[in-house]
N, CA, C and O atoms as a CHARMM CRD file, in Angstrom:
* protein
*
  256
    1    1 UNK  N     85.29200 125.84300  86.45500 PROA 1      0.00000
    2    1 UNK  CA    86.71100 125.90300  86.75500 PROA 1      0.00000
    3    1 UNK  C     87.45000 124.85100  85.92600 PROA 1      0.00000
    4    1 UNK  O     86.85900 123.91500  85.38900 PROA 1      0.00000
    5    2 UNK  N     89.05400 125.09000  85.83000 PROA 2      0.00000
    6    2 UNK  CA    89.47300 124.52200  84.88300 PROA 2      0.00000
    7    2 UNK  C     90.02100 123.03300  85.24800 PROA 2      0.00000
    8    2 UNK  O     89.90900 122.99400  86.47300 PROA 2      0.00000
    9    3 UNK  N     90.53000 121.84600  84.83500 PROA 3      0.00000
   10    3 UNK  CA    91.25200 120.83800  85.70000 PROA 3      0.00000
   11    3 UNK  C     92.73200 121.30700  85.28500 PROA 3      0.00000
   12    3 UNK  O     93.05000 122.28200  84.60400 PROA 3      0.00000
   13    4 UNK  N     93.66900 120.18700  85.98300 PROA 4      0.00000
   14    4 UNK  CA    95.11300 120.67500  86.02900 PROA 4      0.00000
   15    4 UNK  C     95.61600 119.47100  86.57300 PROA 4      0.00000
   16    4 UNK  O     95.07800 118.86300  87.49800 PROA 4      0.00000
   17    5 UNK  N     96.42400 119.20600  86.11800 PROA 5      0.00000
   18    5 UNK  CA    97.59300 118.36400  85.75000 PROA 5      0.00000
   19    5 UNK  C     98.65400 118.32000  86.63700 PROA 5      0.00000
   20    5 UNK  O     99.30500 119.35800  86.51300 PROA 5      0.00000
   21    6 UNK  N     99.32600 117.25900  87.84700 PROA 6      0.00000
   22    6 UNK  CA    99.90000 118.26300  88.62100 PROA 6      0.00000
   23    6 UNK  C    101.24200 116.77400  89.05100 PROA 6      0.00000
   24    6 UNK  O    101.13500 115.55000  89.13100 PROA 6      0.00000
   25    7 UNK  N    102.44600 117.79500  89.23600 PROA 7      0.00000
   26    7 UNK  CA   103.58100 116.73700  89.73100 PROA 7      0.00000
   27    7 UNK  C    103.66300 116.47300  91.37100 PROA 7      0.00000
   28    7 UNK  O    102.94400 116.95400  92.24700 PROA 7      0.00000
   29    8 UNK  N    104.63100 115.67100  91.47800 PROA 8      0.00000
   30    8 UNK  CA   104.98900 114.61000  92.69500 PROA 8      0.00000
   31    8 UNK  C    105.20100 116.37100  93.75700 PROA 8      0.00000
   32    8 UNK  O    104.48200 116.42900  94.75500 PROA 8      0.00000
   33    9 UNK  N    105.86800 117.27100  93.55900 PROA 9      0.00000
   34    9 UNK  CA   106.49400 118.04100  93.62300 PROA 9      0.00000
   35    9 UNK  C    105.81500 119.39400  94.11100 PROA 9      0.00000
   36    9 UNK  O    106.16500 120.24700  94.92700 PROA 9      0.00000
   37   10 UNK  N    104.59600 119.23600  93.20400 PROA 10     0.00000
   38   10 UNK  CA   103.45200 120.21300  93.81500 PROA 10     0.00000
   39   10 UNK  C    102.43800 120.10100  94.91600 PROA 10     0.00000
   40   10 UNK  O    102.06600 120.95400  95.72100 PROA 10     0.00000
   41   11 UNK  N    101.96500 118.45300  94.71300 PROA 11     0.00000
   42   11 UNK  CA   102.02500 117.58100  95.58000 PROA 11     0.00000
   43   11 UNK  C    102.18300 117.44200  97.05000 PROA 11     0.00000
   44   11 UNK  O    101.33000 117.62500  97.91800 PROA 11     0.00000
   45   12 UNK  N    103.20200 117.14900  97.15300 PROA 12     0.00000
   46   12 UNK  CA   104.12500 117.32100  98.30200 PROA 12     0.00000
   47   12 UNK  C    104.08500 118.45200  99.10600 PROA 12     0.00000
   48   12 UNK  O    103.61900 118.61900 100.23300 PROA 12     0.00000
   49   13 UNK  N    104.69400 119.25500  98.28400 PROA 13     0.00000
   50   13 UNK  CA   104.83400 120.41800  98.70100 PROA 13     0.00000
   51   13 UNK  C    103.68100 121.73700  99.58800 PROA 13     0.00000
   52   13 UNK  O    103.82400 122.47000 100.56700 PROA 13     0.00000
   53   14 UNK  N    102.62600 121.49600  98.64300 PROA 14     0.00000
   54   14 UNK  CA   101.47400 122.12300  98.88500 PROA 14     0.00000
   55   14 UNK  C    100.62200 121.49800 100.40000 PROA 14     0.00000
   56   14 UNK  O     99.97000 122.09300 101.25800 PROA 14     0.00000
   57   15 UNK  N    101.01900 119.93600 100.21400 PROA 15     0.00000
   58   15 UNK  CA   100.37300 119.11600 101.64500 PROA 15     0.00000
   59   15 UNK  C    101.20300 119.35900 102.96700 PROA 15     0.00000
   60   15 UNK  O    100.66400 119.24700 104.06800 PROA 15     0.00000
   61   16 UNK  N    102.59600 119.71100 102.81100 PROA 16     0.00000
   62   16 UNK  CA   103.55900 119.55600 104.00500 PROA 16     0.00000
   63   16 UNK  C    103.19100 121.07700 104.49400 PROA 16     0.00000
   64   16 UNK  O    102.84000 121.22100 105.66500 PROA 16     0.00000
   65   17 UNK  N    103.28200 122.53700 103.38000 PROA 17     0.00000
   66   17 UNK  CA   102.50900 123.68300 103.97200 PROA 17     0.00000
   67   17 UNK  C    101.13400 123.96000 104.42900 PROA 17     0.00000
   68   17 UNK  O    100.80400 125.04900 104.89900 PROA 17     0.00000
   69   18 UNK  N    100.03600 122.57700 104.23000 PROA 18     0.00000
   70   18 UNK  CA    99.06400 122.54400 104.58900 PROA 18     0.00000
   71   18 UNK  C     97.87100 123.63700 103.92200 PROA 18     0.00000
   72   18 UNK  O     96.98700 124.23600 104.53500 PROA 18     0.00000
   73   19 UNK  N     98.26200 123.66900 102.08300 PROA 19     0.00000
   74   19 UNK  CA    97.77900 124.14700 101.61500 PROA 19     0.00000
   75   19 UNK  C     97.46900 123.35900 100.18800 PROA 19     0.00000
   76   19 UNK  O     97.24500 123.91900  99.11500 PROA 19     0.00000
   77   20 UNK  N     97.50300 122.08000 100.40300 PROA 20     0.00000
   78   20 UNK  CA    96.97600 121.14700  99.56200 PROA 20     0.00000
   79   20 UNK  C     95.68000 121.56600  99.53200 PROA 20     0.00000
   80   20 UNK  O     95.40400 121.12400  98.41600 PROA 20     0.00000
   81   21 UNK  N     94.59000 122.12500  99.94000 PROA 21     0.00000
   82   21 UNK  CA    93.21300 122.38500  99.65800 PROA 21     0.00000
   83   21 UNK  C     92.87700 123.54500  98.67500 PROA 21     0.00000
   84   21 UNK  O     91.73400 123.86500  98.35000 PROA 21     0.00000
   85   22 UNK  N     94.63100 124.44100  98.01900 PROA 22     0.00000
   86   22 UNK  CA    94.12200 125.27800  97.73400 PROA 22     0.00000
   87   22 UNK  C     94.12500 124.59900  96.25900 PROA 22     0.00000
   88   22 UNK  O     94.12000 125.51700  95.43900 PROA 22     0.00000
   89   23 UNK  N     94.13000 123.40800  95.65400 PROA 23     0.00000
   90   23 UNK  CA    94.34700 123.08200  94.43500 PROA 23     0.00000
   91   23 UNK  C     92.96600 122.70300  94.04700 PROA 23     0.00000
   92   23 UNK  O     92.60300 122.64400  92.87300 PROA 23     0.00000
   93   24 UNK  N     91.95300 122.36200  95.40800 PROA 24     0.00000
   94   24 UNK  CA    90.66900 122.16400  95.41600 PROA 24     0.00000
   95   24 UNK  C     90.20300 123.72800  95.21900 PROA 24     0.00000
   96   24 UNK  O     89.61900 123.86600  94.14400 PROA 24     0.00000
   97   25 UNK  N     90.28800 124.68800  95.82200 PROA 25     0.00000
   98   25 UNK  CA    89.96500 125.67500  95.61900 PROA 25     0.00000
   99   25 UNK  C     90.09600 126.38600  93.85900 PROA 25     0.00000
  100   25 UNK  O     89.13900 126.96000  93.33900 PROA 25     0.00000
  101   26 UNK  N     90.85800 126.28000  93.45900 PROA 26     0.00000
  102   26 UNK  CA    91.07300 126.59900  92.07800 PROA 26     0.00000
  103   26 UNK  C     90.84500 126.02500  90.95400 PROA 26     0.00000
  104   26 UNK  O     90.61200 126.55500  89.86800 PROA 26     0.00000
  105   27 UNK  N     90.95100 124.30200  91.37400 PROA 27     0.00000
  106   27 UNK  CA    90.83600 123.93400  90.24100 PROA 27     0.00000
  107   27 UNK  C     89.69200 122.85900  90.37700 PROA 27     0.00000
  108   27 UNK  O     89.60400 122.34500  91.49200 PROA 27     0.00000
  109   28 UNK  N     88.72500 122.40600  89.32800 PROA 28     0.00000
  110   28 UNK  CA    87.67300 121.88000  89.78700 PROA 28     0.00000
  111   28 UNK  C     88.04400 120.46700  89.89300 PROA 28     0.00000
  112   28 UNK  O     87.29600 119.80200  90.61000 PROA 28     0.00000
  113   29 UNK  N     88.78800 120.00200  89.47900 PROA 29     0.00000
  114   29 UNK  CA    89.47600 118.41300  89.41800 PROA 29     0.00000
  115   29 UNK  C     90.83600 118.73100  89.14600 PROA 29     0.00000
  116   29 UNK  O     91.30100 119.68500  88.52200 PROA 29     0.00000
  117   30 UNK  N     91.72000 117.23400  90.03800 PROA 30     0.00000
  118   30 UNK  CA    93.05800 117.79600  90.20800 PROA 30     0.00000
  119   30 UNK  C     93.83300 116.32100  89.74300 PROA 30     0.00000
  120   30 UNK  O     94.10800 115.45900  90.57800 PROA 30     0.00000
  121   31 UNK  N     94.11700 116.18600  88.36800 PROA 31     0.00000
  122   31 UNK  CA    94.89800 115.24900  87.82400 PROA 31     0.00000
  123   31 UNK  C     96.11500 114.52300  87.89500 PROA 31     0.00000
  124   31 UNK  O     97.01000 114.90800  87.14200 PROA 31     0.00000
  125   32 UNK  N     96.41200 113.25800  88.86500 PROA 32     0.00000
  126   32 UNK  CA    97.61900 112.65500  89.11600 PROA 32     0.00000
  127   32 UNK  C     97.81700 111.81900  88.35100 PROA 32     0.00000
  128   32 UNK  O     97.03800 110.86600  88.38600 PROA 32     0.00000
  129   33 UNK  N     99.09200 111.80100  87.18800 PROA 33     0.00000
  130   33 UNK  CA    99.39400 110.68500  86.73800 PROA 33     0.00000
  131   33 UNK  C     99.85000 109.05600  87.70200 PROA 33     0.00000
  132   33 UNK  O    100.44700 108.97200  88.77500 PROA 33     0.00000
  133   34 UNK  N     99.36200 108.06400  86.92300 PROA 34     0.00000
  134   34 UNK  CA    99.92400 107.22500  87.80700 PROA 34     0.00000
  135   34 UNK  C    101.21500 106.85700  88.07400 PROA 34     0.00000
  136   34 UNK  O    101.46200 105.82400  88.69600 PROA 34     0.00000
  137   35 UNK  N    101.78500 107.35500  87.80000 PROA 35     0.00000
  138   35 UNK  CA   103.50900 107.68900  87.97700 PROA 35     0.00000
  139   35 UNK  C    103.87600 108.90900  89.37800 PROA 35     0.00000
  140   35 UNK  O    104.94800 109.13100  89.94000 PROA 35     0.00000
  141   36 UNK  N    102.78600 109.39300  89.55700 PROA 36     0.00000
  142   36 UNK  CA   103.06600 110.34400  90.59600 PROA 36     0.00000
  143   36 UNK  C    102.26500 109.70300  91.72000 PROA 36     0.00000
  144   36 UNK  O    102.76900 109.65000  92.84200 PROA 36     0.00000
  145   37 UNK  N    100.94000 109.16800  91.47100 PROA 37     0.00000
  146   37 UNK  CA   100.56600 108.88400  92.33500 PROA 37     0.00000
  147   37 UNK  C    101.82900 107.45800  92.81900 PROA 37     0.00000
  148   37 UNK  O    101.54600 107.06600  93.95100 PROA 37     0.00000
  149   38 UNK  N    102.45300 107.06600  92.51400 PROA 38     0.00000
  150   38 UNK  CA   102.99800 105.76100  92.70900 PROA 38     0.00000
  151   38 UNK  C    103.95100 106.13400  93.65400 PROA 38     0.00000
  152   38 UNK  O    104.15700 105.41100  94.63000 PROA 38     0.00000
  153   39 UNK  N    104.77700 107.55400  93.42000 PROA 39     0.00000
  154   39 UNK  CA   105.84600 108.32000  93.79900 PROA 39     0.00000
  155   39 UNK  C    105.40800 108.46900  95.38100 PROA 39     0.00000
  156   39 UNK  O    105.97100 108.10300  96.41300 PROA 39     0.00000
  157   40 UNK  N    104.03200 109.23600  95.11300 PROA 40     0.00000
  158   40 UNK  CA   103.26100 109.68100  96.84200 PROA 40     0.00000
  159   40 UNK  C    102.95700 108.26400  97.67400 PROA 40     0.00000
  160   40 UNK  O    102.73600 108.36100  98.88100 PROA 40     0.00000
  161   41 UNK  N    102.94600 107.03100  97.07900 PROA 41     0.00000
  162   41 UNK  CA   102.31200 106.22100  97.45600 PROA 41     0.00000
  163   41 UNK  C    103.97900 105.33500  98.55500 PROA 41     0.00000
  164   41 UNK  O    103.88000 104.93500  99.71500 PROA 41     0.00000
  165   42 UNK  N    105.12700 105.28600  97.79200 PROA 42     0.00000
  166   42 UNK  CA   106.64900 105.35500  98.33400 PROA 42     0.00000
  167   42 UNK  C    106.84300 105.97700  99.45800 PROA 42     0.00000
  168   42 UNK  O    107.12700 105.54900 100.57600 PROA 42     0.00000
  169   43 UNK  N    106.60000 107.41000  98.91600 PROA 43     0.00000
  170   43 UNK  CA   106.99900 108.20200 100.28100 PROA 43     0.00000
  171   43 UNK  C    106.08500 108.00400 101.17500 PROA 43     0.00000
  172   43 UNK  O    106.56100 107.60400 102.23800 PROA 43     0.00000
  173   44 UNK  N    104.60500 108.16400 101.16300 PROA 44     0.00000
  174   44 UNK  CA   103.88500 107.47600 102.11100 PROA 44     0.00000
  175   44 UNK  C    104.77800 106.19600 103.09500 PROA 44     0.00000
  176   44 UNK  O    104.96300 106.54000 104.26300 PROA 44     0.00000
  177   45 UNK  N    105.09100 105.38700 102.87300 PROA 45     0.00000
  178   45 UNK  CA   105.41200 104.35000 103.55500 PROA 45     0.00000
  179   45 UNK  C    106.78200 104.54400 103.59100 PROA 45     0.00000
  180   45 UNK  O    107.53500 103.71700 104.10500 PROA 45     0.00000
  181   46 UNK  N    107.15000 105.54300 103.10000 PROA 46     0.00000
  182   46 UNK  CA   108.62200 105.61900 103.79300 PROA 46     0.00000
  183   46 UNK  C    108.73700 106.62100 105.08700 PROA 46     0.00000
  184   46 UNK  O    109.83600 106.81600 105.60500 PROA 46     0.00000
  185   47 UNK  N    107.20400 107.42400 105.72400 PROA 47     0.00000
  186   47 UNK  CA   107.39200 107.57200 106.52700 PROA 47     0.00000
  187   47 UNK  C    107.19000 109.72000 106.10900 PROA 47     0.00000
  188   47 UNK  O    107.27600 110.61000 106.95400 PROA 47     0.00000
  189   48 UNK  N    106.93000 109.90000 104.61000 PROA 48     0.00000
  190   48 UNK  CA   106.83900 111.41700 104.41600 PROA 48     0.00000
  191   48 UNK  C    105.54700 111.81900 104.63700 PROA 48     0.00000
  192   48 UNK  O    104.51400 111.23700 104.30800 PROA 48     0.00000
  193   49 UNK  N    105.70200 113.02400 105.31100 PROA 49     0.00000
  194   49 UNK  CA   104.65000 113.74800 105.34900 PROA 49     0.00000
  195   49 UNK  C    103.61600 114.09900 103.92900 PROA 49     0.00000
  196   49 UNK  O    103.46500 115.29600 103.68300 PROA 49     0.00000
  197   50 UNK  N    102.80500 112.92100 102.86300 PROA 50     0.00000
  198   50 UNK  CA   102.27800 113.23400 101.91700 PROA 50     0.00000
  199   50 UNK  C    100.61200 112.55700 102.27500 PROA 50     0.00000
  200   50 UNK  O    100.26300 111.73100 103.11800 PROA 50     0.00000
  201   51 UNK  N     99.74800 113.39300 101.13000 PROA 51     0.00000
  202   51 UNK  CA    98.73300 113.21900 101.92600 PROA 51     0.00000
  203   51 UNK  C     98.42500 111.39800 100.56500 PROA 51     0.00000
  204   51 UNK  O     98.96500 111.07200  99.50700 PROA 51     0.00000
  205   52 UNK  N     97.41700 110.79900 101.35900 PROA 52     0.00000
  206   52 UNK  CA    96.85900 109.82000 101.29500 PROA 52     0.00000
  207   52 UNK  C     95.72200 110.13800  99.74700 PROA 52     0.00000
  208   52 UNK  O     94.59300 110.62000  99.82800 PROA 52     0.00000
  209   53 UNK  N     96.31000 109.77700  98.64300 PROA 53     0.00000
  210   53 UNK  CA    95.59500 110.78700  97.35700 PROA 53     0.00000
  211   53 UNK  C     94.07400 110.07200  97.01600 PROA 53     0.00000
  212   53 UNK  O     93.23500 110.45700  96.20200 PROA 53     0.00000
  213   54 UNK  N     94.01900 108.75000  98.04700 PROA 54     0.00000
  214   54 UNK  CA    92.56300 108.10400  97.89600 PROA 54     0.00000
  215   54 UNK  C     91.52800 108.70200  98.48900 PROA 54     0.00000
  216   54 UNK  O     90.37400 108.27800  98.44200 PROA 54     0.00000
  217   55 UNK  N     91.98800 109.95000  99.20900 PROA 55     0.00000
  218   55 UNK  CA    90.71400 110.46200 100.06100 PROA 55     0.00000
  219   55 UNK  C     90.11500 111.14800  99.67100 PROA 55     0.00000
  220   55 UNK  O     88.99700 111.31600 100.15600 PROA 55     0.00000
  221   56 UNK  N     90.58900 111.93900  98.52600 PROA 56     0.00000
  222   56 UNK  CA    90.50600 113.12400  98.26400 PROA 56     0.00000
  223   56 UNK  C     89.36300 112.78400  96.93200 PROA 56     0.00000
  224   56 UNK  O     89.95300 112.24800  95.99400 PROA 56     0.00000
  225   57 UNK  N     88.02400 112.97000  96.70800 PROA 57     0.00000
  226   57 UNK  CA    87.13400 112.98700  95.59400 PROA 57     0.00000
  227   57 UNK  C     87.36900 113.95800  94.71200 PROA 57     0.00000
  228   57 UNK  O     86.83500 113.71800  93.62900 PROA 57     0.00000
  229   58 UNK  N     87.92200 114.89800  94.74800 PROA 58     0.00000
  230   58 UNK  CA    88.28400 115.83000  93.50100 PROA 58     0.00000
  231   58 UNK  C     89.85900 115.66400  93.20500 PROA 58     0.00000
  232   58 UNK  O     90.40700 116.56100  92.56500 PROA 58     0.00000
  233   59 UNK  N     90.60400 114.56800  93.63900 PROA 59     0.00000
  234   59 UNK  CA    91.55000 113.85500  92.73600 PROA 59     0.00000
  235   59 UNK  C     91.64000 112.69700  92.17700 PROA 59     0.00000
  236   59 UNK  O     91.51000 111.66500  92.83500 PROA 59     0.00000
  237   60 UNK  N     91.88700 112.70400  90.82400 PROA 60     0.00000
  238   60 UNK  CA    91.61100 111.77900  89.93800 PROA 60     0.00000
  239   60 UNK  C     92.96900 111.18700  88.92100 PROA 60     0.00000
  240   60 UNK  O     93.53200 111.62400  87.91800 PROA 60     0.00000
  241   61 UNK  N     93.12300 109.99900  89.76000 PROA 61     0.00000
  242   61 UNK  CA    94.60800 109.44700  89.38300 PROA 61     0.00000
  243   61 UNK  C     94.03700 108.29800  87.70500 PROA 61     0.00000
  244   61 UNK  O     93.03300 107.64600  87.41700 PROA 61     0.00000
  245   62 UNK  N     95.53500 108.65100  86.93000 PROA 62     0.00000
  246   62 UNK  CA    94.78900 108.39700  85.30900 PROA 62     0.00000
  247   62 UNK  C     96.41400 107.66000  84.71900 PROA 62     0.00000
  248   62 UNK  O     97.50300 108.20900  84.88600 PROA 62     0.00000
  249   63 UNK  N     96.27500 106.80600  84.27500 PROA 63     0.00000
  250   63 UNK  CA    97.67000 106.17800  83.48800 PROA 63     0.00000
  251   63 UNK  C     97.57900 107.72700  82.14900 PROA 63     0.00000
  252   63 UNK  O     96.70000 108.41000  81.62400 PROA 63     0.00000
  253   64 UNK  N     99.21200 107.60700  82.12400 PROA 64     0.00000
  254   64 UNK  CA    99.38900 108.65000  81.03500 PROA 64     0.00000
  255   64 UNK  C     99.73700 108.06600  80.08400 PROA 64     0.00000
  256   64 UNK  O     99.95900 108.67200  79.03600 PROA 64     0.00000
C-alpha cells in the first residue's frame, strides 16, 4: 500500500466522524508534517475534538 501525505484538515475531520482509521486502512503509513502535527497539538489543548497523533504507530510526523 501506498503512504500519503495528509493536512490539519483531513485530520480533523476524519477523527471528529470517527473515521480516522480509515487512513490506516488505505494507506500503509500516514505522513504529518510538523507543521500540522503542531496545528493538532493547539487544538488539542484548546479543548478540540483531535486525536492524540503519538498513539497512532502508522503515523509518522517528519519536518518538511
Amino acid at each position: 500500500m501506498p503512504n500519503v501525505i495528509t493536512d490539519t484538515s483531513v485530520v480533523q475531520y476524519l477523527y471528529q466522524l470517527n473515521l480516522f482509521d480509515l487512513l490506516f486502512n488505505l494507506y500503509s503509513q500516514v505522513i504529518i508534517p510538523v507543521g500540522v502535527a503542531s496545528e493538532i497539538s493547539q487544538g488539542l489543548a484548546l479543548g478540540v475534538s483531535l486525536p492524540n497523533l503519538n498513539t497512532f504507530t502508522w503515523v509518522k510526523i517528519v519536518p518538511v
